[in-house]
DOTOR-394821 format. One line per 8 residues: number of its first residue (from 1); their letters; for each residue x, y, z of C-alpha. Coordinates in Angstrom, 2 decimals. Layout:
% DOTOR-394821
NUM = a = X,Y,Z | ...
% end
This chain:
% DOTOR-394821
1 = xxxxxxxx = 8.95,42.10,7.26 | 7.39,41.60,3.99 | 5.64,38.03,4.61 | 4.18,38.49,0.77 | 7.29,38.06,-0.62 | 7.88,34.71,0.71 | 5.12,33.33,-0.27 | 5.56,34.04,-3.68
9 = xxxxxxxx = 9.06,32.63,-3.19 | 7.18,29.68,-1.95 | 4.78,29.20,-4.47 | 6.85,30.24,-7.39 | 9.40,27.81,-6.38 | 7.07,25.18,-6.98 | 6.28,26.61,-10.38 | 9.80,26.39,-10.77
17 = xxxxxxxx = 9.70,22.74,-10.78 | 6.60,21.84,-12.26 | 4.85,20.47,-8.86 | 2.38,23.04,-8.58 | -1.12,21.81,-7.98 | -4.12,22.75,-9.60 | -7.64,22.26,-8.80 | -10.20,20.89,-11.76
25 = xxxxxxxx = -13.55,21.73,-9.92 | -15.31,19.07,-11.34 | -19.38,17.76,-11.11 | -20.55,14.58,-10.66 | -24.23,13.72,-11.90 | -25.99,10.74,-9.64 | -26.03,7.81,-12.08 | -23.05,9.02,-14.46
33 = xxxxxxxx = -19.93,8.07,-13.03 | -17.45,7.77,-13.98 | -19.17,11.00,-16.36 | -18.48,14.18,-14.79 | -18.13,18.25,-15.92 | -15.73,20.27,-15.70 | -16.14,23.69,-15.02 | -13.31,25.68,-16.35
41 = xxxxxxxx = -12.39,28.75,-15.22 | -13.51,30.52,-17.79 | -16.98,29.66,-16.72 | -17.20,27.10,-19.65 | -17.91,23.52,-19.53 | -16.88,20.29,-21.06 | -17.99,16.75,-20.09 | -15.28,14.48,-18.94
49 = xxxxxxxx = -14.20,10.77,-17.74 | -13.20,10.68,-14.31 | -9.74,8.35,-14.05 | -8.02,9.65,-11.22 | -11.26,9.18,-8.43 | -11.08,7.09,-5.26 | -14.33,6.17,-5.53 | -13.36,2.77,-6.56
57 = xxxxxxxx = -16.54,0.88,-6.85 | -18.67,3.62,-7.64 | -20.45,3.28,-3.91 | -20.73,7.11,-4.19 | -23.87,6.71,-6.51 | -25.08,3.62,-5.17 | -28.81,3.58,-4.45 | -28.62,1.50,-1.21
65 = xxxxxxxx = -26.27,4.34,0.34 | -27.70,7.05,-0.65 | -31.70,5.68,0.62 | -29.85,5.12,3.95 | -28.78,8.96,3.34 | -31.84,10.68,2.65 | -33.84,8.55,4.95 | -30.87,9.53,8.26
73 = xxxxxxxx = -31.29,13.17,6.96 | -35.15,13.30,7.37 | -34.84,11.56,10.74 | -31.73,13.35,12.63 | -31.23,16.93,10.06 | -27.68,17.31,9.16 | -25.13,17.88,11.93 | -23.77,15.93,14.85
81 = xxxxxxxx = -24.17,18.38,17.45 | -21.17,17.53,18.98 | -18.20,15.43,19.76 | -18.55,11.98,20.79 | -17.95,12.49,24.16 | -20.75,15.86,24.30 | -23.99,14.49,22.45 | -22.16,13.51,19.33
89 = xxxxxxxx = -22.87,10.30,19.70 | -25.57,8.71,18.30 | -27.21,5.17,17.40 | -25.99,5.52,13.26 | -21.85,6.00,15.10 | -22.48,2.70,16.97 | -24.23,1.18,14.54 | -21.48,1.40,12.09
97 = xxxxxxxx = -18.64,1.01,14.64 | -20.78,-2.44,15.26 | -20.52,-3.04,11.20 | -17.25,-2.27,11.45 | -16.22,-4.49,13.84 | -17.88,-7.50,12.42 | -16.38,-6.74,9.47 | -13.06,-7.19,10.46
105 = xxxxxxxx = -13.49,-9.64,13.28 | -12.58,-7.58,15.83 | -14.27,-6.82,19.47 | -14.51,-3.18,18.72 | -13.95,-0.19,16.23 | -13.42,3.14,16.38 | -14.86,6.26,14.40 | -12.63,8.64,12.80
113 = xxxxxxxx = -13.35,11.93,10.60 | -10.71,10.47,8.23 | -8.24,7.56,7.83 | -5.90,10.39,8.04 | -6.68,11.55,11.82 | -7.39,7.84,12.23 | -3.63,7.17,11.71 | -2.29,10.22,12.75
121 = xxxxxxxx = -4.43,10.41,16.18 | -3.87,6.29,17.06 | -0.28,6.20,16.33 | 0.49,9.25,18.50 | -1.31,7.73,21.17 | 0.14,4.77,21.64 | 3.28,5.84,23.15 | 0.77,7.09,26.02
129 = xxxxxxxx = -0.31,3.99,26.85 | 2.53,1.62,26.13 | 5.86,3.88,27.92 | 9.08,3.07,25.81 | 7.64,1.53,22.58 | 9.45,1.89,19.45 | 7.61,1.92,16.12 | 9.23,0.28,13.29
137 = xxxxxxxx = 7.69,2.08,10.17 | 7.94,0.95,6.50 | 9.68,4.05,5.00 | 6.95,3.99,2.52 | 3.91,4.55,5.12 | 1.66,7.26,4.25 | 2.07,10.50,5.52 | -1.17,9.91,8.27
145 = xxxxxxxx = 1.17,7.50,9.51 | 4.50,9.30,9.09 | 2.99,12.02,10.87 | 1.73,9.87,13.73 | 4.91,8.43,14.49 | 6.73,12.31,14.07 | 4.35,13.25,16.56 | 4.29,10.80,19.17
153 = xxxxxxxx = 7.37,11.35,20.59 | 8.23,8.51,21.30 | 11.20,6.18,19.04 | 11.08,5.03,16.11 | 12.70,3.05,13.37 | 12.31,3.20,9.71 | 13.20,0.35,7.72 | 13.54,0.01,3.76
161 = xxxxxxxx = 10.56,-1.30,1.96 | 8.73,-4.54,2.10 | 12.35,-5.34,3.68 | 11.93,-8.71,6.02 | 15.90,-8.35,6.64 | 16.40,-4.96,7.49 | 12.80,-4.84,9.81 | 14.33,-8.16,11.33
169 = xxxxxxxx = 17.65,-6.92,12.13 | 15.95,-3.54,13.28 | 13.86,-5.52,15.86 | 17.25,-7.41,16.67 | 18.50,-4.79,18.33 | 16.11,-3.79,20.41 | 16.17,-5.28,24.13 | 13.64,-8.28,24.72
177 = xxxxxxxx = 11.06,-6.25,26.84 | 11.36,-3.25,25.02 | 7.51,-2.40,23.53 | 7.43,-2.70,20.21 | 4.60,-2.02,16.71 | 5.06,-2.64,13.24 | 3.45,0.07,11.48 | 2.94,-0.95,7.51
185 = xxxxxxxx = 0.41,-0.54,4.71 | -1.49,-3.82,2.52 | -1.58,-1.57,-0.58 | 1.20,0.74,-1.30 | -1.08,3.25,-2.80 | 1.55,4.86,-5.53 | 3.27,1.46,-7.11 | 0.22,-0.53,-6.17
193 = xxxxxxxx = 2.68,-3.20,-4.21 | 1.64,-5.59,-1.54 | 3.15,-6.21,2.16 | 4.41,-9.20,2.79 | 1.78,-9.53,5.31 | 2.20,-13.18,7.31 | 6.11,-12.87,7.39 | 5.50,-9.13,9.60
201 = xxxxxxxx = 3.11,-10.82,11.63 | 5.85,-13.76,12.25 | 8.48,-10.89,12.62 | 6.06,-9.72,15.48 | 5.09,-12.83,16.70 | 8.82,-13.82,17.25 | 9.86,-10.70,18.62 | 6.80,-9.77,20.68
209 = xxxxxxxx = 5.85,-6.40,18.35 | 2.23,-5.89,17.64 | 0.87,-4.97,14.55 | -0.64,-2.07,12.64 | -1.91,-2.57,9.13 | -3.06,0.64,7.21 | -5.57,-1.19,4.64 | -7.13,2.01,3.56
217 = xxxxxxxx = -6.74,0.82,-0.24 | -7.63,-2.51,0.09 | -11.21,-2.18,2.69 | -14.18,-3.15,0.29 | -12.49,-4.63,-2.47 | -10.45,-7.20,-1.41 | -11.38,-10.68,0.40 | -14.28,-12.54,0.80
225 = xxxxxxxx = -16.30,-9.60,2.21 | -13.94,-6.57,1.76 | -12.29,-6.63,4.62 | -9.03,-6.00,2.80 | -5.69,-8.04,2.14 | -5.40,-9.43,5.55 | -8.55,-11.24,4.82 | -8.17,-12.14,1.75
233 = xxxxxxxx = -5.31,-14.12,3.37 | -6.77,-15.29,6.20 | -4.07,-12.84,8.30 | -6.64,-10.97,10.47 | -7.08,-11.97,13.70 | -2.98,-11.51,13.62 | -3.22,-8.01,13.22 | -3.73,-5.98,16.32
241 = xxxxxxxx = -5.10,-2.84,14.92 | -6.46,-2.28,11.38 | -6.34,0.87,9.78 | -9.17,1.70,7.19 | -11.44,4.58,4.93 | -15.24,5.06,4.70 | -13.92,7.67,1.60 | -12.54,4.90,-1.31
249 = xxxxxxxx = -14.56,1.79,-1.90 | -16.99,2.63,0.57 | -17.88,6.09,-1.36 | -18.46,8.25,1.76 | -16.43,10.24,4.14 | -14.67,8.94,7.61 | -11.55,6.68,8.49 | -11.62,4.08,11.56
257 = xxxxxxxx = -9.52,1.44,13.50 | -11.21,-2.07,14.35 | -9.38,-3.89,17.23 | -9.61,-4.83,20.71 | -12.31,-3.76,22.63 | -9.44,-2.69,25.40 | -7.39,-1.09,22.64 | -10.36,1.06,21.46
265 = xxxxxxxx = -11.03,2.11,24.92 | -7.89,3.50,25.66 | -7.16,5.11,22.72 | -11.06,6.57,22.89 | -10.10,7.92,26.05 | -6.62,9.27,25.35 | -6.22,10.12,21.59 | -6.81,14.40,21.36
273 = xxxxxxxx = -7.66,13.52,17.67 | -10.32,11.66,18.77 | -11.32,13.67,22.14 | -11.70,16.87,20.68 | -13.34,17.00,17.24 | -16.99,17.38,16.27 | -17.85,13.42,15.07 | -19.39,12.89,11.73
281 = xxxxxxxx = -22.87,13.54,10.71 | -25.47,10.44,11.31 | -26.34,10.98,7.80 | -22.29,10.22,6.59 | -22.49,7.55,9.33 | -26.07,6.15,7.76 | -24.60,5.96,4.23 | -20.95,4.30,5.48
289 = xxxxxxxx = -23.13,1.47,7.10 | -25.30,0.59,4.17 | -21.92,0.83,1.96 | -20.31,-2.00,4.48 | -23.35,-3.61,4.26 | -23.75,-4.46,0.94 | -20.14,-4.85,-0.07 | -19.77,-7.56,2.37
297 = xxxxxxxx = -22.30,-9.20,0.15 | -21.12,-8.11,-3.67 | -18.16,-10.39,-4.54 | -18.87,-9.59,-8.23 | -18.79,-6.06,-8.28 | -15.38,-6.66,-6.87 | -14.49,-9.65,-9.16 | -15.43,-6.75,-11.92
305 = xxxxxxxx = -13.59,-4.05,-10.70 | -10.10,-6.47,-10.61 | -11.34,-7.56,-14.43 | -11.44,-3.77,-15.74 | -8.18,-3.23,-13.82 | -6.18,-5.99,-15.91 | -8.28,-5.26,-18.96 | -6.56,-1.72,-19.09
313 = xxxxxxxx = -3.24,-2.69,-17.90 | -2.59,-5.65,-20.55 | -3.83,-2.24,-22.70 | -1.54,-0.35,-21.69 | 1.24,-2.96,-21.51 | 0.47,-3.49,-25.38 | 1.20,0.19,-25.88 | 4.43,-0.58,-23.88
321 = xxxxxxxx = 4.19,2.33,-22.15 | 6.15,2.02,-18.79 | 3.70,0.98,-16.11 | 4.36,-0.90,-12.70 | 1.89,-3.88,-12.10 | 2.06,-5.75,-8.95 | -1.23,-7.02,-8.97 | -3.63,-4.95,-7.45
329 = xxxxxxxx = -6.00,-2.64,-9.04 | -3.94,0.50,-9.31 | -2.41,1.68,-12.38 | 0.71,3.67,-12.13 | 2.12,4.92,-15.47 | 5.53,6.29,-14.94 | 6.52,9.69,-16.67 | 9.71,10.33,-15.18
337 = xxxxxxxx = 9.51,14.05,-15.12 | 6.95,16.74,-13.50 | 6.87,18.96,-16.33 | 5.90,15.76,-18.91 | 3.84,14.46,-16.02 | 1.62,18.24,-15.78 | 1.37,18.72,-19.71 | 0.09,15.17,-20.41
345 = xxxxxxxx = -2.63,15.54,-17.63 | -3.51,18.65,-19.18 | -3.46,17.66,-22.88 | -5.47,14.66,-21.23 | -8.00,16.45,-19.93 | -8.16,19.64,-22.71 | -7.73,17.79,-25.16 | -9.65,14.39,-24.54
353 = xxxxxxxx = -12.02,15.11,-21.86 | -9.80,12.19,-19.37 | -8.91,13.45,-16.08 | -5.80,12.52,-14.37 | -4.26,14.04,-11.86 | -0.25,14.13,-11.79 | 1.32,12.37,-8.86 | 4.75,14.42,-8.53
361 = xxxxxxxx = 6.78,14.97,-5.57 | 6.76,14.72,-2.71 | 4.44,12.60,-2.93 | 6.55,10.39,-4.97 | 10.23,10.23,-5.38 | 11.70,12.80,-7.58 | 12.34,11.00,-11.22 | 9.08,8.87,-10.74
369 = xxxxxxxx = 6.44,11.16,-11.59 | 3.38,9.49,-13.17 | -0.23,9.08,-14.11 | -2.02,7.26,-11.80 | -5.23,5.67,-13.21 | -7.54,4.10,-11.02 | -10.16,1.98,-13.22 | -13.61,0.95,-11.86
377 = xxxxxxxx = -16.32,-1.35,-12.42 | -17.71,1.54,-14.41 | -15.02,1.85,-16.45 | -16.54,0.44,-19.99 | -14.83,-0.77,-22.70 | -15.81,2.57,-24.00 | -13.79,4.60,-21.68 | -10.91,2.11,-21.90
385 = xxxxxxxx = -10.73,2.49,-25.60 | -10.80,6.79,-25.03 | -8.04,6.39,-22.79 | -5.90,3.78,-24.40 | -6.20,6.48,-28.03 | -5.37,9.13,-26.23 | -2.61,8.14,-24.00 | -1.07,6.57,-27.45
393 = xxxxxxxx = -1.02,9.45,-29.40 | -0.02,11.64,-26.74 | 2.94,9.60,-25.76 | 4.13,9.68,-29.24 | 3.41,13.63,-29.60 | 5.20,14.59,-26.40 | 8.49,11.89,-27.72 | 8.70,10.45,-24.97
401 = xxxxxxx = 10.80,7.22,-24.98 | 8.61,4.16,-23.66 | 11.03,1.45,-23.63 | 13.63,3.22,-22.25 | 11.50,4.73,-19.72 | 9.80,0.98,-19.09 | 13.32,-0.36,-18.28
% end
């Protein structure tokens, strides 16, 4: 067997199509950002505007986060040591398990090396603890939680997106005393789109489902303290169990869940995701909790962040380049085609110093490839006006057809 040959099937294939992902080693400078370098592989550098980063509010480089950094690293040295249940826990997990809580107004949360394990380990679990239960998913869910569900084995039921009738009649046919969960996001990361959030919770209410909210792209920018969407509209003490990141707004590393203190204990003592993994250093711990901290407090870097995010989409809209606005502070810009999607990023970044990634599929559905541009409060009108050129000239060079792509 010559194993070789396919993975260069493999690999080639997605050559082939234009979906083959390359890394742009890139490095941030404390102070800079959005500013970065990239180091080419030719051992050459260029300076560039990071547009692509999750680092939404810049928390990364904030100096409150990283004196709670340097100051954890001096005391405690770099590791763990363990996982939570053998020495690696410590007084910086509980500490910002306690922030965590509070901010969410919840009895308990739950420490996670990623939102990604967070999802994947919780929703796996819960078919351990609740025999029979059937997860309704929105068929947009993130793979964390697609992956959860798969893995669970336990039922499930997928219905159509943001779709109140089709989740209804779903939990229609399920007997009365069947258990039930509706899985769903706040911020559908790729359109930017919104759950309908208080009509799921009446779904769930009505039908006796509890309730799973991923808010991983909402925590730190959105309600009164950053607790996310469900805050924002006073929805959270419906929600049973709230997904979030310590990686996006919060510029760290680390995912959690924040809900009952009974509902963190069993899936504590149950979830292998959770069990059996070394927990995150005091020092990432440190930094998440002075992050939480102070966004709680900062309702104008987040009023600033949502300004710079409808600055550059009534831009872009002027351009009348084909971009999907829902309201929140992601910027999709659809292309329509990998191979477009690939060269613009790379005339983009080659050409202008502007990195973008391309979001192609699988990710996204085939035909809806795009640039997705995630603005900041550090996002001049300097960088705006770089991007705005540039993406104007290049539509134009590579013909592409904006109002019949827009439609």
């Amino acid at each position: 067997m010559n194993y070789g040959i396919h993975l260069d099937t493999a690999i080639g294939r997605l050559h082939d199509e234009g979906r083959y992902r390359t890394f742009i080693d890139i490095e941030r400078r404390k102070g800079h950002f959005p500013h970065a370098t990239w180091r080419r592989p030719d051992g050459t550098s260029r300076p560039v505007t990071v547009w692509c980063g999750n680092d939404y509010l810049g928390m990364g480089q904030h100096p409150d986060v990283l004196s709670a950094m340097h100051e954890a690293l001096d005391a405690t040295g770099a590791g763990s040591g363990g996982t939570r249940n053998i020495s690696g826990t410590t007084v910086y997990h509980k500490e910002l398990e306690a922030e965590l809580a509070d901010l969410h107004a919840k009895d308990a949360a739950l420490l996670f090396t990623s939102a990604y394990i967070a999802n994947d380990a919780t929703l796996s679990t819960l078919p351990k603890l609740f025999p029979g239960l059937v997860i309704l998913s929105d068929e947009l869910n993130h793979a964390s939680m697609i992956e959860g569900i798969r893995r669970n084995g336990g039922a499930k039921r997928i219905f159509r997106h943001n779709d109140l009738d089709h989740l209804r009649s779903l939990l229609e046919e399920l007997p009365e005393e069947t258990p039930k969960l509706i899985a769903f996001e706040s911020i559908y990361s790729m359109d930017g789109d919104f759950a309908p959030i208080e009509a799921i919770c009446d779904l769930a209410d009505e039908f006796g489902a509890l309730t799973y909210i991923d808010e991983v792209h909402a925590v730190g920018m959105y309600g009164p303290r950053g607790a996310g969407v469900a805050e924002r509209d006073g929805l959270m003490q419906r929600i049973d169990i709230i997904n979030g990141t310590l990686a996006k707004a919060y510029g760290v590393m680390g995912g959690y869940i924040a809900t009952s203190a009974k509902m963190a204990d069993a899936i504590r003592s149950y979830a292998p995701g959770f069990i059996f993994t070394t927990s995150l250093p005091p020092v990432v711990a440190a930094g998440a909790t002075a992050s939480v901290r102070h966004l709680k407090t900062d309702q104008a870097l987040r009023d600033l962040h949502q300004q710079q995010a409808a600055i550059l989409k009534l831009r872009l809209k002027g351009l009348g380049l084909p971009l999907i606005d829902h309201g929140s502070h992601i910027v999709p810009v659809i292309v329509g085609d990998p191979v477009h999607t690939k060269m613009l990023s790379d005339m983009l970044l080659t050409d202008n110093g502007i990195y973008v990634q391309p979001i192609n599929f699988p990710t996204v559905p085939r035909g809806t490839e795009r640039l997705r541009f995630t603005p900041s409060p550090v996002h001049g009108p300097l960088e705006i006006e770089a991007l705005v050129k540039a993406l104007d000239a290049l539509w134009s060079h590579c013909a592409l057809n904006r109002a019949e792509l827009a439609g």
